[in-house]
C-alpha positions as CSV (number, residue, x, y, z in Angstrom):
1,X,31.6,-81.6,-138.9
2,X,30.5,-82.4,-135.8
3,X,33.1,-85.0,-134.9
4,X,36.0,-82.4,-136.1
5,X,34.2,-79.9,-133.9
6,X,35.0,-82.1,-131.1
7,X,38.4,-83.1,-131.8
8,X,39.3,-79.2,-132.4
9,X,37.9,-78.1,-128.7
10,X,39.9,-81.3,-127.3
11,X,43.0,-79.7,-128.9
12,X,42.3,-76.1,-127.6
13,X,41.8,-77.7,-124.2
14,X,45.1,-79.3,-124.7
15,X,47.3,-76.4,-125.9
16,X,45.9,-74.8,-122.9
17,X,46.5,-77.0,-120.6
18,X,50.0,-77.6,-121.8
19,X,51.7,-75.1,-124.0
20,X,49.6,-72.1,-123.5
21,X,51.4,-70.9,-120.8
22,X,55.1,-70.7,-119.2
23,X,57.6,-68.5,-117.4
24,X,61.3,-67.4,-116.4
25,X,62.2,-66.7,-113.1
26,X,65.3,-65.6,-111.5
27,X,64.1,-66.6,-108.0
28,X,64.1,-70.5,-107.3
29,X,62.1,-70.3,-104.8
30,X,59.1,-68.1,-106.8
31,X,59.5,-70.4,-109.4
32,X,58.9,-73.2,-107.1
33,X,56.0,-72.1,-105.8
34,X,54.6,-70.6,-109.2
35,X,54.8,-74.6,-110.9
36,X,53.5,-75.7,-107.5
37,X,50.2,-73.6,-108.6
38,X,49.9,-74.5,-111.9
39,X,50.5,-78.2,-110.9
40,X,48.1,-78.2,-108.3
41,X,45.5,-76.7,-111.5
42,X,46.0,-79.4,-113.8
43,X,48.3,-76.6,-115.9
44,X,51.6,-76.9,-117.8
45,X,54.1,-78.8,-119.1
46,X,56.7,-80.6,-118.0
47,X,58.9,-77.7,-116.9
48,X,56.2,-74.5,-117.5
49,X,58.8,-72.0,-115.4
50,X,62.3,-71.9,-116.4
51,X,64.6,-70.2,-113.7
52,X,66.6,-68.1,-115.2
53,X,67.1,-64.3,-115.8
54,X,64.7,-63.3,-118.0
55,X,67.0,-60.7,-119.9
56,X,69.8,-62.8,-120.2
57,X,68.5,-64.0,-123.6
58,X,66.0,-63.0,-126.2
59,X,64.3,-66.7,-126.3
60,X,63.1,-69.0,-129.2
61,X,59.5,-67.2,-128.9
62,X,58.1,-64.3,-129.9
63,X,54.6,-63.4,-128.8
64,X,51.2,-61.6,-130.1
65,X,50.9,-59.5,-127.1
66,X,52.8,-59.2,-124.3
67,X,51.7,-57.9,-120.7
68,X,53.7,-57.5,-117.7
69,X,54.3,-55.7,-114.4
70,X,58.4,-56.1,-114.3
71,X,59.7,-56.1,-110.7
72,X,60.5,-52.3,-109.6
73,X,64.0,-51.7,-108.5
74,X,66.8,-49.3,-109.9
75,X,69.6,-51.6,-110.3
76,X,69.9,-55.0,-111.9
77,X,73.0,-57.4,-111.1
78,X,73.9,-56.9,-114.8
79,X,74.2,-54.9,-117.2
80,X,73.2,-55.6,-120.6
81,X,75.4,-54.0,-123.5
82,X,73.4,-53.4,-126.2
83,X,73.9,-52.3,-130.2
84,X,75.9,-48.8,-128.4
85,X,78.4,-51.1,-127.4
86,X,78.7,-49.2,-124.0
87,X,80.2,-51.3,-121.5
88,X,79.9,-50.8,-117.9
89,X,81.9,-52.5,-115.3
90,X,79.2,-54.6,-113.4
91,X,79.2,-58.0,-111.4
92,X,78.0,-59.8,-114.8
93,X,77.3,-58.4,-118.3
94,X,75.1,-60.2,-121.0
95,X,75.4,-58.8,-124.7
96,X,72.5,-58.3,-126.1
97,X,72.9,-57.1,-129.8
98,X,68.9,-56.9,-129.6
99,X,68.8,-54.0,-127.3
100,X,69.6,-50.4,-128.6
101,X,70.9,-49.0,-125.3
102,X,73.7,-50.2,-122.2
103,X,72.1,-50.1,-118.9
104,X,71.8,-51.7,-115.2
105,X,68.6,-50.0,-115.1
106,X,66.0,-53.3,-114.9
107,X,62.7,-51.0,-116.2
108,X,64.7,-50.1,-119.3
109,X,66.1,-53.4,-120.1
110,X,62.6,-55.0,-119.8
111,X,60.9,-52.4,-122.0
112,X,63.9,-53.8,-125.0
113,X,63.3,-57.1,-123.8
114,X,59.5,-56.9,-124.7
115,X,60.5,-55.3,-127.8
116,X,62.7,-58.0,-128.9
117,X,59.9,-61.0,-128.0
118,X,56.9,-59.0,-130.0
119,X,56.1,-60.2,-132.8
120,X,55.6,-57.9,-136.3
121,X,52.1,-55.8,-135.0
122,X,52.2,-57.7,-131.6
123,X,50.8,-55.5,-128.9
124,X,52.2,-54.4,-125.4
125,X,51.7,-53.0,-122.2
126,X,54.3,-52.8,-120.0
127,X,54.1,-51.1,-116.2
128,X,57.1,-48.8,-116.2
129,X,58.0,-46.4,-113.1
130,X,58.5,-42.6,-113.5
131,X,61.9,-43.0,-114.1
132,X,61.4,-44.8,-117.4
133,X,59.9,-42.2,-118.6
134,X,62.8,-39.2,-118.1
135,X,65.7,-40.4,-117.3
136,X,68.8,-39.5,-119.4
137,X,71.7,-41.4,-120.9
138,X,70.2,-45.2,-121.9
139,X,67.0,-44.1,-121.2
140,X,66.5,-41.5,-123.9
141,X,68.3,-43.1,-126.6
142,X,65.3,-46.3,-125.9
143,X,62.8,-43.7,-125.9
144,X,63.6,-42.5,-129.0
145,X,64.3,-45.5,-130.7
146,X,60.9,-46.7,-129.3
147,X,58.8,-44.2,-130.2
148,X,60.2,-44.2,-133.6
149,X,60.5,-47.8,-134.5
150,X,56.9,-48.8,-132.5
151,X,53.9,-47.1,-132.3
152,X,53.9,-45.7,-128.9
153,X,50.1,-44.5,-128.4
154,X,49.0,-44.8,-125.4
155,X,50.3,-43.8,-121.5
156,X,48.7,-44.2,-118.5
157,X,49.5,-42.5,-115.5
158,X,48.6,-44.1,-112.4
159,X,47.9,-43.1,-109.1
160,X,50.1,-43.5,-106.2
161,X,48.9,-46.0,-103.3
162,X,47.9,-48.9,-105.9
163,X,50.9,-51.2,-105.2
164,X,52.0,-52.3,-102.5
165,X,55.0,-49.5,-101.8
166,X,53.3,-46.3,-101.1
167,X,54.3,-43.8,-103.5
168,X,55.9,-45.2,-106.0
169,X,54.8,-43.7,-109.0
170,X,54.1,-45.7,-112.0
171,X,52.6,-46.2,-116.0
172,X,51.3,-48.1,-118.2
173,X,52.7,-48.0,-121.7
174,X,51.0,-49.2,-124.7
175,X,53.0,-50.0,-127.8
176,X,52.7,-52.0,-131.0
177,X,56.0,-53.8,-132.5
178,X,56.4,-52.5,-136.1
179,X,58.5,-53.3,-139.3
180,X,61.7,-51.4,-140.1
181,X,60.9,-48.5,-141.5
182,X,62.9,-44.8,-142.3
183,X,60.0,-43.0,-140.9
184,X,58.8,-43.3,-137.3
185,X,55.8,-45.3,-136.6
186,X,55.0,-43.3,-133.7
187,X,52.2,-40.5,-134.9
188,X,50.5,-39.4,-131.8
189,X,51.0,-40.2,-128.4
190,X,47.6,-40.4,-126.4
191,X,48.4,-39.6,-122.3
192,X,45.6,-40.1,-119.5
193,X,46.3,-38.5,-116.5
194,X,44.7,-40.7,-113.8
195,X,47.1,-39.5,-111.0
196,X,46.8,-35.8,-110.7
197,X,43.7,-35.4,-108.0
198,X,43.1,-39.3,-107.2
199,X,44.4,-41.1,-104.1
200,X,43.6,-44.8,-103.6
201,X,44.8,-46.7,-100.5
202,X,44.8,-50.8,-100.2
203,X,42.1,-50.9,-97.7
204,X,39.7,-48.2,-97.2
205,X,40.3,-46.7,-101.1
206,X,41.0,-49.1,-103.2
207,X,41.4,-49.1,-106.5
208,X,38.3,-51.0,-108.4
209,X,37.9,-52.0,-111.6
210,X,34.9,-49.0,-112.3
211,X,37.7,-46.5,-111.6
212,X,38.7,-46.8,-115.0
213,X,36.0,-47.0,-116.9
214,X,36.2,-43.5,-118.4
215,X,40.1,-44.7,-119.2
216,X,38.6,-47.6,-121.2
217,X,36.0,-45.3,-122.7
218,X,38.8,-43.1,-124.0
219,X,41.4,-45.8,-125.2
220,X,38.3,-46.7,-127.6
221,X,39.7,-50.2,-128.5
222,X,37.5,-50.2,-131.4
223,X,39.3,-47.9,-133.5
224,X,41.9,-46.1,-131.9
225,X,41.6,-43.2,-134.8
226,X,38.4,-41.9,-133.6
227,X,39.7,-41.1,-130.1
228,X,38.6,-37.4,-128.8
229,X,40.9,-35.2,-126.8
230,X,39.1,-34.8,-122.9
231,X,40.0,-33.1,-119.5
232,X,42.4,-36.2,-118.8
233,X,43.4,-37.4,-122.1
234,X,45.3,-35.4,-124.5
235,X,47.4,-36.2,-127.7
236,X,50.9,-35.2,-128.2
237,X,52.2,-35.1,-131.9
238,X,55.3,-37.2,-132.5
239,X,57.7,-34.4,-133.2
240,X,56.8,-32.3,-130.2
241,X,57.6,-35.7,-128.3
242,X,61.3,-35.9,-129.7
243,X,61.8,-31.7,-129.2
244,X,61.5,-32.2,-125.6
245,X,64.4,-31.7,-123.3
246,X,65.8,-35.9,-123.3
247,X,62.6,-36.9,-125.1
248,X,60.7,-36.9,-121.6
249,X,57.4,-38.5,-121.4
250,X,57.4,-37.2,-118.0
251,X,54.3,-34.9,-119.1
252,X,51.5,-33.4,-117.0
253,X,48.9,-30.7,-117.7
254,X,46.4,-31.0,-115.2
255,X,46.3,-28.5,-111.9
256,X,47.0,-30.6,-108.3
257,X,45.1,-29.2,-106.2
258,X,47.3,-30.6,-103.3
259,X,49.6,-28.0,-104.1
260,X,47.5,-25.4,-103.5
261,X,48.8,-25.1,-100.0
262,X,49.8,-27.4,-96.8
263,X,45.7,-26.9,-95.7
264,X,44.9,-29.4,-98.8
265,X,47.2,-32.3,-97.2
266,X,45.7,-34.5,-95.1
267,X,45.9,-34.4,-91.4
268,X,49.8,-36.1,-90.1
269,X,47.5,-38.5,-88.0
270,X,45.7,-39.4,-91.2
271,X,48.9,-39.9,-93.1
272,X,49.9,-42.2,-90.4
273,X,46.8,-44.2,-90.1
274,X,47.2,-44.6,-94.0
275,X,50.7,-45.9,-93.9
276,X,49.7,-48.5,-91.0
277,X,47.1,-49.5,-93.0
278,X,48.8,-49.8,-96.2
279,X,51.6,-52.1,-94.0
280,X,49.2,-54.2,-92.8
281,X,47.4,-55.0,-96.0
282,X,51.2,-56.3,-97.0
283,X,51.9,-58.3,-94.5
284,X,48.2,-60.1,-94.6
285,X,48.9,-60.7,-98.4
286,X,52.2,-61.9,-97.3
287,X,50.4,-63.9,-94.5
288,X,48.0,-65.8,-97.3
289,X,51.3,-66.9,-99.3
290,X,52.7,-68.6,-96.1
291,X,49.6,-70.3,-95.2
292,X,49.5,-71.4,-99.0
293,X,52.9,-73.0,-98.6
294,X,52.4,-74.2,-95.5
295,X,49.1,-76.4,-97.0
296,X,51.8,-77.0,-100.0
């Protein structure tokens, strides 16, 4: 027993090292540096990053849980025509037969794209902007077919000043891959609101892990069923979901209290030194990357 313990671990350690993990990216020189990392850890195969555009094709993969920040941007070079059979007129287009929607919006192509590489009960959660969540045309049509062919239960709303454009506002969304099924998977939709009253900056506010501890206390991992209803999470019922105007997600309850009136903003010179100091903790992350190529 012991000696098959032993050759077991060796194998774990070798899948690890190995199989366990790869990439696509559209950028050569990213995907450069990326392998240049891994290599330099003793990790991955032969060729662990493919370069590539990651929605030109579903892959021969499909994964147990998927998570992923996709890059931020309205536009995409293509556009992907999915089962709609919409066709727009775009530099390049890529059919997709495994998307339900036609769109040049990126966010809304990776949300089908992580759909389409989930396994049966795989789990997700994907960082989506604002837009994701209420825009029309494409992005309705994905909303419903994802809240009713997935079970979409869980949104996070995050504060602005996290990443590193101020303001963008972004989410987290939480959804399981399900079976085909006449009725819609989606039964409640849990929403924490961790953006109305908070402001993080990169330096002097940042975000830390313990600032979401009452968010992990609430998404009660355990057993999502016994979740309970508090001043920043509420439930929405899946049929109240679909009778909103476009099946918005776009859904807030709490009272700002910047909106009060213009004495609740901060100072302009305040809002200026955030913004200078917001810039500068960009350019000294971008500063670390060229001194790591530089050693490369």
């Amino acid at each position: 027993m012991h000696l098959l313990s032993c050759v077991s671990r060796i194998l774990d350690k070798r899948f690890l090292k190995e199989q366990a993990l790869s990439g696509v990216e559209i950028v050569d020189g990213a995907a450069r540096l990326c392998a240049m990392n891994l290599f330099l850890h003793g990790i991955g195969g032969e060729e662990p990053v493919a370069v590539r555009d990651a929605l030109s094709s579903k892959g021969s993969v499909e994964y147990n849980m998927v998570l992923t920040n996709p890059p931020f941007g309205k536009k995409s070079s293509i556009t992907v025509i999915g089962e709609d059979g919409d066709e727009q007129r775009e530099t390049l287009t890529i059919v997709r037969d495994d998307f339900w929607a036609t769109t040049s919006n990126k966010q809304l192509n990776f949300v089908q794209h992580v759909r389409s590489i989930l396994k049966i009960d795989g789990r997700a959660a994907v960082v989506v902007p604002d837009n994701v969540l209420f825009e029309g045309g494409a992005g309705e049509l994905i909303r419903r077919r994802l809240l009713h062919d997935c079970d979409v239960h869980t949104l996070l709303r995050l504060p602005t000043g996290i990443f590193y454009a101020q303001g963008v506002k972004a989410n987290v969304l939480f959804f399981d891959r399900r079976v085909a099924s006449e009725k819609p998977w989606t039964k409640k939709l849990w929403i924490y609101d961790f953006r109305t009253n908070e402001h993080f900056t990169l330096k002097t506010n940042p975000l830390r892990r313990e600032n979401l501890d009452d968010f992990v206390a609430c998404y009660h991992a355990a057993n999502r069923h016994k979740r309970k209803e508090t001043e920043r999470f509420h439930a929405f019922d899946y049929d109240d979901l679909v009778k909103r105007d476009k099946a918005s997600l776009d859904i807030f309850w709490l009272k700002d209290d910047s909106l009060e009136d213009a004495a609740n903003l901060p100072a302009p010179d305040v809002i200026a030194a955030e913004i200078v100091e917001d810039l500068q903790a960009a350019l000294d992350e971008f500063a670390l990357i060229a001194e790591d190529l530089r050693k490369i």
